[in-house]
MDTraj code that builds the backbone (N, CA, C; nanometers):
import mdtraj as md
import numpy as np

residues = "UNK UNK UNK UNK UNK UNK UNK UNK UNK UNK UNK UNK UNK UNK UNK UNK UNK UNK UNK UNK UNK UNK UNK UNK UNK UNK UNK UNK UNK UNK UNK UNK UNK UNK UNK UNK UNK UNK UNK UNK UNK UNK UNK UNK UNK UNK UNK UNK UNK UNK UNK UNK UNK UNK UNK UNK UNK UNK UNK UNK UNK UNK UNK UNK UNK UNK UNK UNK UNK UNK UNK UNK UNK UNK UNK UNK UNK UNK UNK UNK UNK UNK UNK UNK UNK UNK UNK UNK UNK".split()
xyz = np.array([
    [-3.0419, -4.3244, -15.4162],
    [-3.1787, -4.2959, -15.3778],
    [-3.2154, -4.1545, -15.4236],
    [-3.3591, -4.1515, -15.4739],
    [-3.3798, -4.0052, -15.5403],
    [-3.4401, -3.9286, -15.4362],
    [-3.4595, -3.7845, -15.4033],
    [-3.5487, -3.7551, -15.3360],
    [-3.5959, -3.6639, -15.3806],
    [-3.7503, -3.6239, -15.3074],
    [-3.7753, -3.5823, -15.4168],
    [-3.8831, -3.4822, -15.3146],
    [-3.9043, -3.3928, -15.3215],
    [-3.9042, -3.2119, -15.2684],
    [-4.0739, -3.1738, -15.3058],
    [-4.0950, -3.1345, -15.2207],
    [-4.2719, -3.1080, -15.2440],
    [-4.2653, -2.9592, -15.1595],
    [-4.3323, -2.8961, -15.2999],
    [-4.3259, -2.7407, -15.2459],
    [-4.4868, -2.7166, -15.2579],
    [-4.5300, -2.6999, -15.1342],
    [-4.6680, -2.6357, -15.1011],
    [-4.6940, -2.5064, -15.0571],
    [-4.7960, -2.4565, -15.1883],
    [-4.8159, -2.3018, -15.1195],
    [-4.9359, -2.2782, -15.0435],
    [-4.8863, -2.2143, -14.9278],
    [-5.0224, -2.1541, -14.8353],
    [-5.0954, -2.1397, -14.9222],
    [-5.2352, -2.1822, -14.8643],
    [-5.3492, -2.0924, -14.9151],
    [-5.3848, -1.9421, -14.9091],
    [-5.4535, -1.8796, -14.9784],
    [-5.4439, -1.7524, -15.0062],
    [-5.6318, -1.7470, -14.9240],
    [-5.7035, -1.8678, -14.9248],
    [-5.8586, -1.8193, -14.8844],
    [-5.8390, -1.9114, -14.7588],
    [-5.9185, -1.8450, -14.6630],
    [-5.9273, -1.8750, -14.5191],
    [-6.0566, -1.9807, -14.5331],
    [-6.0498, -2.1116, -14.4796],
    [-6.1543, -2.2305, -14.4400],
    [-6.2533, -2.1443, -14.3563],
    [-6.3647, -2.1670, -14.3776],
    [-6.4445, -2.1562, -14.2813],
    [-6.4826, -2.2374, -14.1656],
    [-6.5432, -2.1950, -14.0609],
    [-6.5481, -2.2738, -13.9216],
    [-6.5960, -2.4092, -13.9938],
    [-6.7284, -2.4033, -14.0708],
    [-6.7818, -2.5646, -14.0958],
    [-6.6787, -2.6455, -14.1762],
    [-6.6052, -2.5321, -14.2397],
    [-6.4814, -2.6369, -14.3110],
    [-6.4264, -2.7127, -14.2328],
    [-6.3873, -2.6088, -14.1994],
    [-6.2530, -2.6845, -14.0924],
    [-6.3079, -2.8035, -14.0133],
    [-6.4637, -2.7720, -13.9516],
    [-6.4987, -2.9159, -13.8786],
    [-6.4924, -3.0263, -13.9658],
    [-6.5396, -2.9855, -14.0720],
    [-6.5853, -3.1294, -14.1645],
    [-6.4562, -3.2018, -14.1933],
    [-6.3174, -3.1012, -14.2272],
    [-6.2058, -3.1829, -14.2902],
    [-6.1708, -3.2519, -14.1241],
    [-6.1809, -3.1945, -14.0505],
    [-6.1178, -3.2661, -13.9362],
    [-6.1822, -3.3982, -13.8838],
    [-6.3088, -3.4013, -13.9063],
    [-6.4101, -3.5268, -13.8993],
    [-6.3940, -3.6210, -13.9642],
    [-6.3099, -3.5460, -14.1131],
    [-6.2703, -3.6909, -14.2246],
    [-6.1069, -3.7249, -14.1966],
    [-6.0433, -3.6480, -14.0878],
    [-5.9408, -3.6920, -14.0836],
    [-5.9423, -3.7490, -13.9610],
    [-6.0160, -3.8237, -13.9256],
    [-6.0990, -3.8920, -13.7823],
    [-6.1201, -3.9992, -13.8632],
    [-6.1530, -3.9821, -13.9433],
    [-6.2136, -4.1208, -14.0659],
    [-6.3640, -4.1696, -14.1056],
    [-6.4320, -4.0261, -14.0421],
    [-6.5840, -4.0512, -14.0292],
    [-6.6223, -4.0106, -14.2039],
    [-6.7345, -4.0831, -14.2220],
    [-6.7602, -4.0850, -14.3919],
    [-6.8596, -3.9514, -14.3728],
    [-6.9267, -3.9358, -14.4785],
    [-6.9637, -3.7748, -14.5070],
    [-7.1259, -3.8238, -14.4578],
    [-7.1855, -3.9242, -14.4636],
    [-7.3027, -3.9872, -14.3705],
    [-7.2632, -3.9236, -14.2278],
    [-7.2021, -3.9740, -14.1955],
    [-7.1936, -4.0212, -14.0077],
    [-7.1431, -3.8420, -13.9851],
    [-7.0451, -3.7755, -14.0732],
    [-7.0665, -3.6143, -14.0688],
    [-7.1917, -3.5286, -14.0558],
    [-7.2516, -3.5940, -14.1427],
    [-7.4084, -3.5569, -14.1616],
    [-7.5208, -3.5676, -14.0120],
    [-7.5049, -3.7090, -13.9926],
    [-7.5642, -3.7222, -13.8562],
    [-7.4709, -3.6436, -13.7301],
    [-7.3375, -3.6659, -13.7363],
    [-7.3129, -3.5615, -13.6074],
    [-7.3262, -3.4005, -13.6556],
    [-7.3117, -3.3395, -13.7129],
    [-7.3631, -3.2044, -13.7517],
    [-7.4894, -3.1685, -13.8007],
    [-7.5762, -3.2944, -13.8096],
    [-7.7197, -3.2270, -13.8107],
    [-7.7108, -3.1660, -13.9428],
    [-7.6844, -3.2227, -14.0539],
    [-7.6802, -3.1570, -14.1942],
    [-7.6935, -3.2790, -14.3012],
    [-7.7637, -3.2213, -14.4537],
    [-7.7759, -3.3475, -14.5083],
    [-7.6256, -3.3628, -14.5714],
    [-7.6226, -3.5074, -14.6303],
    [-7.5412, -3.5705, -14.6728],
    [-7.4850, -3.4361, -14.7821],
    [-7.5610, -3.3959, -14.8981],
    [-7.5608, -3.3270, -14.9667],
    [-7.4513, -3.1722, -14.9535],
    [-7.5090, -3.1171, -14.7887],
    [-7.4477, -3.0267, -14.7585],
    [-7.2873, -3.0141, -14.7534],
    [-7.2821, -3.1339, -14.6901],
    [-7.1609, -3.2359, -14.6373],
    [-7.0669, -3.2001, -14.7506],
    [-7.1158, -3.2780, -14.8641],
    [-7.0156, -3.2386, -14.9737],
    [-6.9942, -3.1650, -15.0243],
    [-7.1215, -3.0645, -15.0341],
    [-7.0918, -2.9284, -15.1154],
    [-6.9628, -2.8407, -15.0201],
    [-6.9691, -2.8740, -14.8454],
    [-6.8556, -2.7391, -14.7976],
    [-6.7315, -2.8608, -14.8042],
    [-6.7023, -3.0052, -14.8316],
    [-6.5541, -3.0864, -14.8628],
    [-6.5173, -3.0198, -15.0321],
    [-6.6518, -3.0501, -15.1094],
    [-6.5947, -2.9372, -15.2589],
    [-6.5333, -2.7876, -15.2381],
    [-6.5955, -2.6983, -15.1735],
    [-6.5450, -2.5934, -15.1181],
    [-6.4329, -2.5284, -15.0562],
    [-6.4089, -2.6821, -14.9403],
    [-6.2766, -2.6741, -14.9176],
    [-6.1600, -2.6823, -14.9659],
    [-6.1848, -2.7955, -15.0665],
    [-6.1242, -2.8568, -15.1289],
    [-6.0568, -2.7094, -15.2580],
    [-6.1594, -2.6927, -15.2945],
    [-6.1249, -2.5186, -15.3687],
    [-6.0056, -2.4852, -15.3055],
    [-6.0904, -2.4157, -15.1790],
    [-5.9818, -2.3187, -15.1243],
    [-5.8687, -2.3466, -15.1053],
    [-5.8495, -2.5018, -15.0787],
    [-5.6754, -2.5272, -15.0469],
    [-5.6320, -2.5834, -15.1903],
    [-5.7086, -2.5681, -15.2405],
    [-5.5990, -2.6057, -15.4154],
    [-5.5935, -2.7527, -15.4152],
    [-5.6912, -2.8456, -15.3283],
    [-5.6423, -2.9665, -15.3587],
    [-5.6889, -3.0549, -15.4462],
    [-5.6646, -3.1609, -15.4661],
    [-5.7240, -3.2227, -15.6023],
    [-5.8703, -3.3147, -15.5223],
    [-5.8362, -3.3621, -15.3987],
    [-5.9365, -3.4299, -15.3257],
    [-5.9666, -3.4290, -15.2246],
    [-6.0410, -3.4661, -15.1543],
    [-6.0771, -3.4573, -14.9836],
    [-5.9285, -3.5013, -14.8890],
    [-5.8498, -3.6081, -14.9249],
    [-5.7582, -3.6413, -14.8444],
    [-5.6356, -3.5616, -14.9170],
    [-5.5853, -3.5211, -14.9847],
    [-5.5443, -3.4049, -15.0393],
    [-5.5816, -3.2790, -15.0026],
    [-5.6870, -3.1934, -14.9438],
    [-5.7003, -3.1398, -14.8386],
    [-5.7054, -3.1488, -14.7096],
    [-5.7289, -3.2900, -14.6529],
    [-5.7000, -3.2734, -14.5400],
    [-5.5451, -3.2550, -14.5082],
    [-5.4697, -3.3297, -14.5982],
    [-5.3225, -3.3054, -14.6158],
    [-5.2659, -3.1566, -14.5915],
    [-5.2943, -3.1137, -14.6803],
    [-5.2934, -2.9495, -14.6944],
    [-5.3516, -2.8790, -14.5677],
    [-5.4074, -2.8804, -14.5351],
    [-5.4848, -2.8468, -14.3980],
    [-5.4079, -2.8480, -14.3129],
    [-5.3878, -2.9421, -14.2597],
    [-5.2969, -3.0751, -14.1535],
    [-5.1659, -2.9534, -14.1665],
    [-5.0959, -3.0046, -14.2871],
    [-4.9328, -2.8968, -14.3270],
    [-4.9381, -2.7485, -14.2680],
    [-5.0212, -2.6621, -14.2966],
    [-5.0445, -2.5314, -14.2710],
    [-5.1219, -2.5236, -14.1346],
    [-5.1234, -2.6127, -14.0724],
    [-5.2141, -2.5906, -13.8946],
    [-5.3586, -2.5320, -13.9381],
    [-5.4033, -2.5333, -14.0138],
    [-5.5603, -2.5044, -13.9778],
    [-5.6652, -2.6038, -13.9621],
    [-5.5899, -2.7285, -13.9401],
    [-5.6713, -2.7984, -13.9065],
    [-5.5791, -2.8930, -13.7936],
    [-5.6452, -2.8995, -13.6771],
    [-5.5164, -3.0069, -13.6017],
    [-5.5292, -3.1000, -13.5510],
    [-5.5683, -3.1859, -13.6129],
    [-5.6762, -3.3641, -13.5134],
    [-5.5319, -3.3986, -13.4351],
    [-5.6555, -3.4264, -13.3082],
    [-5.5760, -3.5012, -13.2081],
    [-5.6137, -3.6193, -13.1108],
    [-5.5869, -3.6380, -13.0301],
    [-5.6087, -3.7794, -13.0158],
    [-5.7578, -3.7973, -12.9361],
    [-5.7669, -3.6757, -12.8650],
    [-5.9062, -3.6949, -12.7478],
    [-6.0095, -3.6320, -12.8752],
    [-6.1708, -3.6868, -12.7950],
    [-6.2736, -3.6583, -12.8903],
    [-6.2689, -3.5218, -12.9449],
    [-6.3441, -3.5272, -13.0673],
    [-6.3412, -3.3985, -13.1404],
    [-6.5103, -3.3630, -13.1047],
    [-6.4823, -3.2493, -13.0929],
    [-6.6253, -3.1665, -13.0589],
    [-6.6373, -3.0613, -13.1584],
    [-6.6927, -3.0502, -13.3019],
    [-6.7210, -2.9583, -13.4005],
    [-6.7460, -2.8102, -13.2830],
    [-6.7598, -2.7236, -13.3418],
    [-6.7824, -2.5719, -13.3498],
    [-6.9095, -2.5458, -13.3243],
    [-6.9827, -2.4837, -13.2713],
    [-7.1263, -2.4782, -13.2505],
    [-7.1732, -2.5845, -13.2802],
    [-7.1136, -2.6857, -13.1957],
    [-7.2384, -2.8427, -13.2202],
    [-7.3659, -2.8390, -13.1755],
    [-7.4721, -2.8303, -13.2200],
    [-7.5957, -2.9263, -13.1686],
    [-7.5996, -3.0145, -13.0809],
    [-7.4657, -3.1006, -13.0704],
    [-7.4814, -3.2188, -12.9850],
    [-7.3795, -3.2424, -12.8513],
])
top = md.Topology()
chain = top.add_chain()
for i, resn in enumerate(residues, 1):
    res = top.add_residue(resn, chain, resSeq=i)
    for name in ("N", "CA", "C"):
        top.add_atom(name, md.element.get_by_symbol(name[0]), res)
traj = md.Trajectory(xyz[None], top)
């Protein structure tokens, strides 16, 4: 059996608060719509701070950052409801 070793480097740029809500919302499994309606932001916005994030942690995609995220604790979904950061709601 081969195994096979995955070396991840910290990020060097800090997520911002809306980051961090949004990756944690998609690691909930909510689509970038239903993000939109619970944060009161357009669809549009939505993706421009998952591109952003996505930057900052070096990843190639949204679940590839949440990955990355998840690994390094800055993001920590858990099982009871998630309540974003200065919600509106």
């Amino acid at each position: 059996m081969t195994h096979v070793k995955l070396i991840l480097k910290r990020p060097t740029k800090k997520l911002a608060p809306r980051e961090s809500d949004i990756l944690t919302l998609l690691a909930y499994g909510n689509t970038r719509d239903a993000i939109s309606n619970i944060l009161s932001l357009s669809e549009e916005t939505v993706k421009d701070y998952i591109a952003r994030a996505c930057r900052k942690l070096g990843a190639v995609n949204k679940t590839n950052a949440i990955a990355i995220a998840i690994a390094f604790g800055l993001i920590t979904p858990r099982k009871e409801r998630y309540r974003p950061t200065n919600s509106n709601k």
